[in-house]
VMD Tcl script that builds the backbone (N, CA, C; Angstrom):
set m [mol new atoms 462]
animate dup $m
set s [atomselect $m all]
$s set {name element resname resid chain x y z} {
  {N N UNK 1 A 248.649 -10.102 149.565}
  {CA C UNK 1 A 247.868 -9.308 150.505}
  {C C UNK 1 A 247.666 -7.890 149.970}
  {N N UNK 2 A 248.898 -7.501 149.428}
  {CA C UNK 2 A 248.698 -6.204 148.646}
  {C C UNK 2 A 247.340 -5.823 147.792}
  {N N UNK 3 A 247.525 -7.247 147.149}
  {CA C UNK 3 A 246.945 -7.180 145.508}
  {C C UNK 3 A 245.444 -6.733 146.509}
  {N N UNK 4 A 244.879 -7.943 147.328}
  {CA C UNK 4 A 243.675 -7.995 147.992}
  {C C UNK 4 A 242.812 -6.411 148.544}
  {N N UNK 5 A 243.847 -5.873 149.484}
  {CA C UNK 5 A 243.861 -4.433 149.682}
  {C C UNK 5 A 243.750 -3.654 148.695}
  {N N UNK 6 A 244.293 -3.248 147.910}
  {CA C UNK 6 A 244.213 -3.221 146.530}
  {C C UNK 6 A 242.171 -2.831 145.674}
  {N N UNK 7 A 242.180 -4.516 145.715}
  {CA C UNK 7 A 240.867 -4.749 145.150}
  {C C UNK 7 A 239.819 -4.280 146.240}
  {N N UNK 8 A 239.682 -4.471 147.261}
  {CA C UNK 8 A 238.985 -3.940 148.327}
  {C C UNK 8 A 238.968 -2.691 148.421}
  {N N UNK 9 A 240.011 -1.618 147.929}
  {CA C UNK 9 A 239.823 -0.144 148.038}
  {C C UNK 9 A 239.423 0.618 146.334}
  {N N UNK 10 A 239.040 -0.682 145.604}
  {CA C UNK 10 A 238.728 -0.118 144.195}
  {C C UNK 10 A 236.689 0.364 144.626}
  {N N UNK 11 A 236.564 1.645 144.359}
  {CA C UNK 11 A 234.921 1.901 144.751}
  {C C UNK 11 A 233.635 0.911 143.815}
  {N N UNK 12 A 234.511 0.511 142.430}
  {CA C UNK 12 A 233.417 -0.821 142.204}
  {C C UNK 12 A 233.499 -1.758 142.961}
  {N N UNK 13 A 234.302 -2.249 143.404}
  {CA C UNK 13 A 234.170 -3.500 144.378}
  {C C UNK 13 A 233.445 -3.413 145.508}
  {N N UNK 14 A 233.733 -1.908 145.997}
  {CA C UNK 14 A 232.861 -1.737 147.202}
  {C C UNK 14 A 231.536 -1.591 147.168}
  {N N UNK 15 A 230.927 -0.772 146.036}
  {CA C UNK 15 A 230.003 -0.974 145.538}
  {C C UNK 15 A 229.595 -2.080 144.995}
  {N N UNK 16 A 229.971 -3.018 144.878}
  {CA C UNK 16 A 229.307 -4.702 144.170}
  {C C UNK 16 A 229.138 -5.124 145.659}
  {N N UNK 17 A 230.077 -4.797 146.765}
  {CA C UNK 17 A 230.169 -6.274 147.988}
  {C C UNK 17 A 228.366 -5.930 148.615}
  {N N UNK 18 A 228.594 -4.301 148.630}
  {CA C UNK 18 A 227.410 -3.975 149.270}
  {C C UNK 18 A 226.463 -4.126 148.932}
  {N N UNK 19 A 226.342 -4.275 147.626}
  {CA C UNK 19 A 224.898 -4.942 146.739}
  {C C UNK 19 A 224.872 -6.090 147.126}
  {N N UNK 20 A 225.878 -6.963 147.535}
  {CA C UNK 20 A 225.415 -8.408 147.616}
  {C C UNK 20 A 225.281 -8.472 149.247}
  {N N UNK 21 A 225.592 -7.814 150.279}
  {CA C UNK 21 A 225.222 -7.439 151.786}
  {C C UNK 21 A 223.639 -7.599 151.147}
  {N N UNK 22 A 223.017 -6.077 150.652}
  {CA C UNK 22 A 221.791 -5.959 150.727}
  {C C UNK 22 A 220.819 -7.009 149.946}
  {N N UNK 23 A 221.318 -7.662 149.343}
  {CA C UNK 23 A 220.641 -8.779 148.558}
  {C C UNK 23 A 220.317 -10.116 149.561}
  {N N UNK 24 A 221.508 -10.316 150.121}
  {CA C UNK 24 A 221.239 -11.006 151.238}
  {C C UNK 24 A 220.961 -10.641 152.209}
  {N N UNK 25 A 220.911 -9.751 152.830}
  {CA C UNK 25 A 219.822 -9.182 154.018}
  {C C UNK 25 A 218.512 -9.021 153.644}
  {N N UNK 26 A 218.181 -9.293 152.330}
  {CA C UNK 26 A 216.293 -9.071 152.033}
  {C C UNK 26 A 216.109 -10.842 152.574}
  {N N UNK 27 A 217.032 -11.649 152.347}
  {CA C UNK 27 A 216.667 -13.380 152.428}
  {C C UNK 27 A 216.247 -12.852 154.148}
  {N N UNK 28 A 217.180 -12.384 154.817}
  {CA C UNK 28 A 216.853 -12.447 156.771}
  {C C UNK 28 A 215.943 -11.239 156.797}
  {N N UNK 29 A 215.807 -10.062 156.237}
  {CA C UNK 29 A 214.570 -9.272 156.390}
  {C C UNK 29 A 213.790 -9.138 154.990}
  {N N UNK 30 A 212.719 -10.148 155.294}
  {CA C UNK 30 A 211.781 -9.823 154.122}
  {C C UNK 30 A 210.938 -8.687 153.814}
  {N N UNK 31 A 210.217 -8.002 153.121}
  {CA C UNK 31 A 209.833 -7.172 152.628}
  {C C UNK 31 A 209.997 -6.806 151.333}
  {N N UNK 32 A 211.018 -7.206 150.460}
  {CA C UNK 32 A 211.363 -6.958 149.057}
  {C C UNK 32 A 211.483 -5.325 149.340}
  {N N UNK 33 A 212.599 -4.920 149.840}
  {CA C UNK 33 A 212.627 -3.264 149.864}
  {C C UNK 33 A 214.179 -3.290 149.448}
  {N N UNK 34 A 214.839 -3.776 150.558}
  {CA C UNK 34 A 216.430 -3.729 150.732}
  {C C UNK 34 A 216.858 -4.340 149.130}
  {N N UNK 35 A 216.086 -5.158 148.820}
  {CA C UNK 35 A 216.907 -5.781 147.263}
  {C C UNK 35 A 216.705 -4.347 146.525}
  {N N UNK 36 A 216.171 -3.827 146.371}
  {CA C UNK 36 A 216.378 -2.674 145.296}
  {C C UNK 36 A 217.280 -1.680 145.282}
  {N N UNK 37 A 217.639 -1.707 146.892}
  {CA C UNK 37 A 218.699 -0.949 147.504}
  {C C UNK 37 A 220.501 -1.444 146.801}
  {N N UNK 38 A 220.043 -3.020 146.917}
  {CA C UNK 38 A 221.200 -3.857 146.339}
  {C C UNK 38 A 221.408 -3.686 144.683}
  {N N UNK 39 A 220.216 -3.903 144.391}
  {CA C UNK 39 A 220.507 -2.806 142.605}
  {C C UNK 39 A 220.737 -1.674 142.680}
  {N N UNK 40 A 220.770 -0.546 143.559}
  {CA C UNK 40 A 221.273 0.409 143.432}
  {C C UNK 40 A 222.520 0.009 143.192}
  {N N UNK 41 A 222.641 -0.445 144.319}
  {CA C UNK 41 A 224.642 -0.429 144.204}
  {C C UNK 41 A 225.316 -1.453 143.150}
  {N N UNK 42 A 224.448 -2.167 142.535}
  {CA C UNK 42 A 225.260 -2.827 141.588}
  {C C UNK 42 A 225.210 -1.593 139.994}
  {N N UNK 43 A 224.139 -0.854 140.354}
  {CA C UNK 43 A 223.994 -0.155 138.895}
  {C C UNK 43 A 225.265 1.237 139.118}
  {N N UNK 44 A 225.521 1.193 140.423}
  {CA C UNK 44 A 226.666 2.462 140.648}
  {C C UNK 44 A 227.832 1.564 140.520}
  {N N UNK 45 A 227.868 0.647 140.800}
  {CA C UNK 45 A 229.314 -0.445 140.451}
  {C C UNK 45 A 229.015 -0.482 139.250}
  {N N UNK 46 A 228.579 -0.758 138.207}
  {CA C UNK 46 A 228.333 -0.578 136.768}
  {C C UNK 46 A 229.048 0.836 135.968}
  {N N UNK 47 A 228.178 1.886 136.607}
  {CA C UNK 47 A 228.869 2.947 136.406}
  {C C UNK 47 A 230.228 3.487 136.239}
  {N N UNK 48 A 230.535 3.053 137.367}
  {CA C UNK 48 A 232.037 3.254 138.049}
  {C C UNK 48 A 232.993 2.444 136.774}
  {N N UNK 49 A 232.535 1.331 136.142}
  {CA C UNK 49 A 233.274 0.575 135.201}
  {C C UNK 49 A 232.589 1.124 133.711}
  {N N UNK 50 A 231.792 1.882 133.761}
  {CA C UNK 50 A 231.941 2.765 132.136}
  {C C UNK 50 A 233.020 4.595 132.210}
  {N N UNK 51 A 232.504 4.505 133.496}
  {CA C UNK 51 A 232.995 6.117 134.040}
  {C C UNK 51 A 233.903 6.322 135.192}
  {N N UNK 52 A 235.139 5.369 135.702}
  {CA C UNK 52 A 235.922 5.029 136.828}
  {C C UNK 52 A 236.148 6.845 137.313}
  {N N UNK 53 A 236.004 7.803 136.807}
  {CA C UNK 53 A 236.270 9.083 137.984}
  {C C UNK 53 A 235.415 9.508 138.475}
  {N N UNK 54 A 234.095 9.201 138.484}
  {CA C UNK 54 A 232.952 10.056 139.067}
  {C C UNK 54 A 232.906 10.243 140.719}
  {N N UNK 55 A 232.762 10.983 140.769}
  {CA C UNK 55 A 232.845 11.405 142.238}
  {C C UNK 55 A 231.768 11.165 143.583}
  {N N UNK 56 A 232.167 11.197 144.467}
  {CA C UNK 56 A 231.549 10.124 145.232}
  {C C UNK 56 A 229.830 10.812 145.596}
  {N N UNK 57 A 230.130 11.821 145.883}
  {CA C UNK 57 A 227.999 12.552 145.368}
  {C C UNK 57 A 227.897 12.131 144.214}
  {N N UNK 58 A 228.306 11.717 143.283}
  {CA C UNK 58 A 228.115 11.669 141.692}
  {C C UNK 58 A 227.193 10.051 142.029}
  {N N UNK 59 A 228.097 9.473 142.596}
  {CA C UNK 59 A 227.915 7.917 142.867}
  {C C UNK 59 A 227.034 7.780 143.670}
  {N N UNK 60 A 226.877 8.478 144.806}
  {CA C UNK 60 A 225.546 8.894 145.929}
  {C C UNK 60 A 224.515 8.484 145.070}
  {N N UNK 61 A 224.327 9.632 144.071}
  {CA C UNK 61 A 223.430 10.141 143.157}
  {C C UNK 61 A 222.801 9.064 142.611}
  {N N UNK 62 A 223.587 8.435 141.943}
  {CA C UNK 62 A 222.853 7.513 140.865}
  {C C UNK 62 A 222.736 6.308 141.687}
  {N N UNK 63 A 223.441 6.157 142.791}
  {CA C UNK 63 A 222.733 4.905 144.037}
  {C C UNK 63 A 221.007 5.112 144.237}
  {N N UNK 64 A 221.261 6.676 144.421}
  {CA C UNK 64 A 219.492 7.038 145.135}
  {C C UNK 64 A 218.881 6.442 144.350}
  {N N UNK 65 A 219.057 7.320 143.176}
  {CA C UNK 65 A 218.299 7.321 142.017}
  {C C UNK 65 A 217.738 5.828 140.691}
  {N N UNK 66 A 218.684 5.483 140.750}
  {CA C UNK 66 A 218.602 3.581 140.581}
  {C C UNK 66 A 218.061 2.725 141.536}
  {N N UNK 67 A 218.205 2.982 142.831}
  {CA C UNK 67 A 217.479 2.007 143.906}
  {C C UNK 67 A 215.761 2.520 143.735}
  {N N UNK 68 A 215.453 4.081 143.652}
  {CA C UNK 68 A 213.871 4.465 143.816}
  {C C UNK 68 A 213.436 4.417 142.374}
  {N N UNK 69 A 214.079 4.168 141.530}
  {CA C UNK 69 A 213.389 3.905 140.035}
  {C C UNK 69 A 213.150 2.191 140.126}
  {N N UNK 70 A 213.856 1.769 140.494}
  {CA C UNK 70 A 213.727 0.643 140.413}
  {C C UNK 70 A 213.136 -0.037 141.458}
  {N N UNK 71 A 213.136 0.158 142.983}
  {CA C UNK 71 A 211.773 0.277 143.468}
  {C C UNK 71 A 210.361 0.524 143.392}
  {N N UNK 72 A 210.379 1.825 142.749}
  {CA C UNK 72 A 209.192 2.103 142.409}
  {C C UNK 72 A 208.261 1.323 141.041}
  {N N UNK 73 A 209.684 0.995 139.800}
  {CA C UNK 73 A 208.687 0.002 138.870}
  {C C UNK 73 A 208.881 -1.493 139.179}
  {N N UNK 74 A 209.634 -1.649 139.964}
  {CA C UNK 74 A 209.641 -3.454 139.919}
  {C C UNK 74 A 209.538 -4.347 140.997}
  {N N UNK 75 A 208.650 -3.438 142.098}
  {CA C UNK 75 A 208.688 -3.504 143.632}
  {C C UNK 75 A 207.396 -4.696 143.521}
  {N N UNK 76 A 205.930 -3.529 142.625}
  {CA C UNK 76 A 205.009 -4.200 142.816}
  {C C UNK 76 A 205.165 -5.660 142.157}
  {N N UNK 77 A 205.494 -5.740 140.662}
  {CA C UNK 77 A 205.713 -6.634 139.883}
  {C C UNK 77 A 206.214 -7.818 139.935}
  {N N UNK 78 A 207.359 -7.774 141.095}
  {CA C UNK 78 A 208.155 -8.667 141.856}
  {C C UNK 78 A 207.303 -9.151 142.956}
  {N N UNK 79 A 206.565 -8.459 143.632}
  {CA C UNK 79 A 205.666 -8.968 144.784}
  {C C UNK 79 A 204.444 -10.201 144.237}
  {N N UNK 80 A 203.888 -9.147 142.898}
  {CA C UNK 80 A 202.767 -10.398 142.626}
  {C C UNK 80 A 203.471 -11.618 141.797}
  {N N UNK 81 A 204.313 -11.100 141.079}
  {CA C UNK 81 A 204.915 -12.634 140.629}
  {C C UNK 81 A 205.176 -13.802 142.049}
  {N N UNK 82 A 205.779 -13.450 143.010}
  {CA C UNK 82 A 206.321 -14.133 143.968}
  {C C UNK 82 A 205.202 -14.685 145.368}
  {N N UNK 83 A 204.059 -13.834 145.494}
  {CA C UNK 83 A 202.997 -13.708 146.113}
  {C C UNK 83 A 201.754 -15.339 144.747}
  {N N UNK 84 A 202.210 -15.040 142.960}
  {CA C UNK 84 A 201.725 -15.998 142.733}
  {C C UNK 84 A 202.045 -17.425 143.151}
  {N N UNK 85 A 203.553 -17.451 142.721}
  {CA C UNK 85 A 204.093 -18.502 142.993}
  {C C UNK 85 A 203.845 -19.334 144.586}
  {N N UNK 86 A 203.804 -18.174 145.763}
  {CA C UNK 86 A 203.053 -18.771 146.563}
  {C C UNK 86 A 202.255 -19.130 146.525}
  {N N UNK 87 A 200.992 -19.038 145.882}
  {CA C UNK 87 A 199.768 -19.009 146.076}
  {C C UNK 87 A 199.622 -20.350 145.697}
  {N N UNK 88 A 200.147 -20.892 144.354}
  {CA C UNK 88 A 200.456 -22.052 143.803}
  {C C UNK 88 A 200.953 -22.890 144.387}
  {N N UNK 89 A 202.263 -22.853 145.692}
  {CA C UNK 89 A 202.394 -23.983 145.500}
  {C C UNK 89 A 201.489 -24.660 147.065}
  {N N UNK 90 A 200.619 -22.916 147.783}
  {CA C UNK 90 A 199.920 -23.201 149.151}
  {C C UNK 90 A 198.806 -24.189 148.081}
  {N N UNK 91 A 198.274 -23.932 147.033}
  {CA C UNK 91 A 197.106 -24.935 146.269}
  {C C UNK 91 A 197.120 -26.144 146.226}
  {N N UNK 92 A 199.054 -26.427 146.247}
  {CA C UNK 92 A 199.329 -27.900 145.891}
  {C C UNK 92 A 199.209 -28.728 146.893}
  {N N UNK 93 A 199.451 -27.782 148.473}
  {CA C UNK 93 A 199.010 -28.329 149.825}
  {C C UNK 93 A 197.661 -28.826 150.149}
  {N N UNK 94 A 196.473 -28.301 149.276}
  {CA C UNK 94 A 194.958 -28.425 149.200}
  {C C UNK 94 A 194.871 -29.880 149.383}
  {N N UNK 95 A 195.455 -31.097 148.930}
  {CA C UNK 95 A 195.730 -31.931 148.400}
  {C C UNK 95 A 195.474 -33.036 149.802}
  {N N UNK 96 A 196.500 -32.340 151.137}
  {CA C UNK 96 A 196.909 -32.997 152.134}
  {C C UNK 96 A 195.488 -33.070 153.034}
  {N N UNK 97 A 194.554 -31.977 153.009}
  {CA C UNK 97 A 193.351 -32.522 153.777}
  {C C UNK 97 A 193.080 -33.473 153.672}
  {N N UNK 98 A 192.504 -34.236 154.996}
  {CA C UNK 98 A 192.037 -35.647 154.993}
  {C C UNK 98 A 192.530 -36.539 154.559}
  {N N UNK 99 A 193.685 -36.497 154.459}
  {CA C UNK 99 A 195.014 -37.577 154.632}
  {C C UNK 99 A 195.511 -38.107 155.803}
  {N N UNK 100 A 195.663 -39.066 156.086}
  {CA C UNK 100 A 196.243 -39.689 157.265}
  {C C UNK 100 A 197.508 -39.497 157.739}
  {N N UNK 101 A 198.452 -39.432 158.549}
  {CA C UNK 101 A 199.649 -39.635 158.975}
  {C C UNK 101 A 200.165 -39.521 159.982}
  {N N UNK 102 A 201.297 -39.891 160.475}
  {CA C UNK 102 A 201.781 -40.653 161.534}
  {C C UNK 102 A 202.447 -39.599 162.794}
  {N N UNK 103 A 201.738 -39.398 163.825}
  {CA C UNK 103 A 202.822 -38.678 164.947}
  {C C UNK 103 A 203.696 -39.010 164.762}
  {N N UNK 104 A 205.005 -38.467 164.797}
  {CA C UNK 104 A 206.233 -38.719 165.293}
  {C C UNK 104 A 206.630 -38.179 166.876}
  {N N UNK 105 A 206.170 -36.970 167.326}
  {CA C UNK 105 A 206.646 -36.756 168.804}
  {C C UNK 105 A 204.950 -36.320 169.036}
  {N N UNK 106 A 204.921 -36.116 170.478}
  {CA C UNK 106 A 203.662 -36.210 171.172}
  {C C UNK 106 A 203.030 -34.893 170.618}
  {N N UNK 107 A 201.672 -34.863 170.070}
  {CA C UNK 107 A 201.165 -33.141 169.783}
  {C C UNK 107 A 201.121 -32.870 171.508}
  {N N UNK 108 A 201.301 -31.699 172.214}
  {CA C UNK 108 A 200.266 -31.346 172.776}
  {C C UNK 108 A 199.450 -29.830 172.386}
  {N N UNK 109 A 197.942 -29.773 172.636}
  {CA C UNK 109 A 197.999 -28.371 172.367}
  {C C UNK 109 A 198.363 -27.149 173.059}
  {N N UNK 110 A 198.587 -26.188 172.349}
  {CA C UNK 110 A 199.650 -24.677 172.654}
  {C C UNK 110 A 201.280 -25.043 172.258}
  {N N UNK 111 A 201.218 -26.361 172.271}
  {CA C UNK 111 A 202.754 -26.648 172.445}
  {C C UNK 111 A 203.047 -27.389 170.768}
  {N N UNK 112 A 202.395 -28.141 170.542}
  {CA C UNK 112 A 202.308 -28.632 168.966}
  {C C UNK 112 A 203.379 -29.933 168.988}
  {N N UNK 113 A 203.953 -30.460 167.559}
  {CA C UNK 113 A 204.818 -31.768 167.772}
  {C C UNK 113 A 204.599 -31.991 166.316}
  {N N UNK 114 A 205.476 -33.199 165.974}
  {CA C UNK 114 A 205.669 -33.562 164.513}
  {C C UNK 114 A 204.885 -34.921 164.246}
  {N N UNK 115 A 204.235 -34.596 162.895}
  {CA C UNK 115 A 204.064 -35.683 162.093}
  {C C UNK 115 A 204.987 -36.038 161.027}
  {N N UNK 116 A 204.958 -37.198 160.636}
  {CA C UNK 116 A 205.374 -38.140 159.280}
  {C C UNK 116 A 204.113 -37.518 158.271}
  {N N UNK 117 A 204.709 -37.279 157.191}
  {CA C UNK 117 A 203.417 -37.387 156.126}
  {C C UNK 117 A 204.140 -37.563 154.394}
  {N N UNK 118 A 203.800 -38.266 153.895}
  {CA C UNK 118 A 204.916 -38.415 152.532}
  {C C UNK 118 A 206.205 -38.170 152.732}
  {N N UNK 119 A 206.827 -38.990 153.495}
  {CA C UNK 119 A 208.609 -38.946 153.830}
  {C C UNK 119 A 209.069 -37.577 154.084}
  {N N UNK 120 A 208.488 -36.563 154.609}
  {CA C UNK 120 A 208.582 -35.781 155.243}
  {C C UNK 120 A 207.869 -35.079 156.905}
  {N N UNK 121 A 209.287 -34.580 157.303}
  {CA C UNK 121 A 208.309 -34.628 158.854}
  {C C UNK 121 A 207.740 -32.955 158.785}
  {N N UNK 122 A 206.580 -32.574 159.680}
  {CA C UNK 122 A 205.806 -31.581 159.540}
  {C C UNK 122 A 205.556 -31.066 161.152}
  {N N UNK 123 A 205.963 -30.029 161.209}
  {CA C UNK 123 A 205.250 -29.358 162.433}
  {C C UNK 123 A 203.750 -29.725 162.390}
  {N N UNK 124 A 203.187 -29.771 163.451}
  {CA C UNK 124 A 201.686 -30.073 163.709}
  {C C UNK 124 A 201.160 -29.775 164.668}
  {N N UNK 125 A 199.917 -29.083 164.521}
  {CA C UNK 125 A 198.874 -28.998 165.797}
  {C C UNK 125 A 197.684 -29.356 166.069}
  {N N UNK 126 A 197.251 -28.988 167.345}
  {CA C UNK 126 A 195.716 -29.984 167.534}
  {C C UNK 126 A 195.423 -29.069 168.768}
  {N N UNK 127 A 194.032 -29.393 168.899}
  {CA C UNK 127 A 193.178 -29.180 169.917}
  {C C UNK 127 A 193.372 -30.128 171.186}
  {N N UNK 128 A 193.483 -31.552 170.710}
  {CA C UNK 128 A 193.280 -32.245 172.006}
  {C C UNK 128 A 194.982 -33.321 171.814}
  {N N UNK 129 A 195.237 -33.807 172.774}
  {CA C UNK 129 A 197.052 -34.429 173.491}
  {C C UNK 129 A 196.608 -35.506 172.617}
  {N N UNK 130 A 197.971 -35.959 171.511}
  {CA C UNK 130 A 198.055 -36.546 170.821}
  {C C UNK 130 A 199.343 -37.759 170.460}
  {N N UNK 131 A 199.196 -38.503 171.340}
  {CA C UNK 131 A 200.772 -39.835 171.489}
  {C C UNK 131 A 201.395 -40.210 170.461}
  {N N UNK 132 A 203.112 -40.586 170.621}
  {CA C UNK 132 A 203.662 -40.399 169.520}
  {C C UNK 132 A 203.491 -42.164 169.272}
  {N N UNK 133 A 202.637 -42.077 167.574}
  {CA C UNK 133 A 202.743 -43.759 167.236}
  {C C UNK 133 A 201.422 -43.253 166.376}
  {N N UNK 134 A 200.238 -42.755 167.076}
  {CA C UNK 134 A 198.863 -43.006 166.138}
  {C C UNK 134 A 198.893 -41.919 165.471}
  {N N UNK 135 A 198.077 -42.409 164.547}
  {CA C UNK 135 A 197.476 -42.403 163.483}
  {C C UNK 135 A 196.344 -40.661 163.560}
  {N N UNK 136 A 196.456 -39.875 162.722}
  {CA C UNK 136 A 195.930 -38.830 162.273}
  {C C UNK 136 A 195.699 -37.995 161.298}
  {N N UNK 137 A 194.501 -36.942 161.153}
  {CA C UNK 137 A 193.991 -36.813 159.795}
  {C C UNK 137 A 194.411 -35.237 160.033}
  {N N UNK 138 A 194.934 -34.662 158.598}
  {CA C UNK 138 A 195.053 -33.712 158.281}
  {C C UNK 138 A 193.985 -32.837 158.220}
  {N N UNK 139 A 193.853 -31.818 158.815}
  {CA C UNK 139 A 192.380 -30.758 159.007}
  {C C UNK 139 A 192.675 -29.624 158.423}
  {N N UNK 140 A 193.399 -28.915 158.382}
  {CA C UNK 140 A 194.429 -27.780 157.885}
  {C C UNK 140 A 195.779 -27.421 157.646}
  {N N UNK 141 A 196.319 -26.692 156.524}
  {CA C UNK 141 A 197.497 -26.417 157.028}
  {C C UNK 141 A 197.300 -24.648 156.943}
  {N N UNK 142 A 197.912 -24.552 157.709}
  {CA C UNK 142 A 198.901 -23.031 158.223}
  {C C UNK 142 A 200.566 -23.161 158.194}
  {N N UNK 143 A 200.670 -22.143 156.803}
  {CA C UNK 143 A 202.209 -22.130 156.135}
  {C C UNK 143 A 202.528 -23.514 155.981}
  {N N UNK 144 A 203.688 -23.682 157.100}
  {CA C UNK 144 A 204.161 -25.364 156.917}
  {C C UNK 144 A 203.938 -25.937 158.102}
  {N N UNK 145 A 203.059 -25.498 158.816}
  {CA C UNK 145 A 202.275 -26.370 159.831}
  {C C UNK 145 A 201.217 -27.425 159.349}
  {N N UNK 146 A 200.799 -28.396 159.619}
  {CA C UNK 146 A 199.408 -29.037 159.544}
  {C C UNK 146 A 199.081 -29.331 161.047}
  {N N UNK 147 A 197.280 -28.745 160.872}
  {CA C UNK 147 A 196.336 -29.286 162.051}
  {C C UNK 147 A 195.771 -30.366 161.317}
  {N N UNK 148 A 196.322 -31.325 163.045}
  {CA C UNK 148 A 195.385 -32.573 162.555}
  {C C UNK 148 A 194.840 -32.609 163.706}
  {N N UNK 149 A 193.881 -33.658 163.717}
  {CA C UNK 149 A 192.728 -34.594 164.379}
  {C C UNK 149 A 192.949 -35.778 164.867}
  {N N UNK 150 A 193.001 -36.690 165.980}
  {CA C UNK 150 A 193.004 -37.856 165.762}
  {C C UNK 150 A 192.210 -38.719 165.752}
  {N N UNK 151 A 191.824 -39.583 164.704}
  {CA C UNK 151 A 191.594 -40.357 164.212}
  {C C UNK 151 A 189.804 -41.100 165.216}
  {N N UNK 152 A 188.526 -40.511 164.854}
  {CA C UNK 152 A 187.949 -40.909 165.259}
  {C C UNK 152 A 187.538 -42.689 165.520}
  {N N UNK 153 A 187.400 -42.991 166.863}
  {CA C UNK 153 A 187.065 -44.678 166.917}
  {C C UNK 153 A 185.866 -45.082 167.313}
  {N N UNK 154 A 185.667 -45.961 166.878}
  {CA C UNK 154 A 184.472 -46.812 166.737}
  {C C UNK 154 A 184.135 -47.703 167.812}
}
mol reanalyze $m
mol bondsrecalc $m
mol representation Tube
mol addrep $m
């Protein structure tokens, strides 16, 4: 328990835990802001293990100063890489228009319900009350929603 206390009151450690707080608080608040905040503190936990006496404005310091340098060049860069990768894989969804697949719970509209579609189930919406069993065509998707249609008859 000692040892633990110990490691918990060393200022790199405290500085690493909090980088990984803010790293994982960008996953529950998106924006890509707070992660740079989290390189701050890993580049002052860095520090602290070339230079273990620097003083705690010293450490302030190069927190600020490492989180807004590194915000400022790798904020945008990180956005469009990750903004591509979306973009790519919303393209690969292009695919699902006018595909068929299966209610699983009742659509209604405002309220929505799940389809089956390639062994996966999908939030779904519609315009008009849709029973769970038939048959329907993919019209759009929104994120990981699909609007469907059902199935005009003859």
């Amino acid at each position: 328990m000692q040892d633990l206390n110990e490691l918990l009151s060393d200022p790199k450690v405290i500085w690493f835990l909090i980088g990984l707080v803010f790293l994982l608080a960008e996953f529950v608040i998106p924006g890509l802001i707070i992660l740079f905040f989290g390189i701050g503190c890993w580049v002052t936990s860095l520090s602290l293990l070339w230079f273990p006496d620097l003083s705690f404005n010293f450490q302030l310091t190069i927190f600020l100063i490492s989180s807004i340098i590194s915000l400022g060049l790798l904020r945008k860069s990180l956005k469009n890489w990750l903004n591509s990768r979306t973009k790519n894989i919303d393209d690969g969804l292009e695919e699902y228009i006018n595909k068929h697949c299966l209610v699983k719970n009742d659509i209604k509209p405002e309220i929505g319900g799940k389809v089956s579609f390639k062994g996966a189930i999908w939030d779904a919406d519609s315009d008009t009350e849709i029973k769970k069993g038939d048959t329907v065509m993919i019209k759009a998707i929104n994120g990981i929603r699909l609007f469907v249609e059902p199935l005009k008859t003859k």
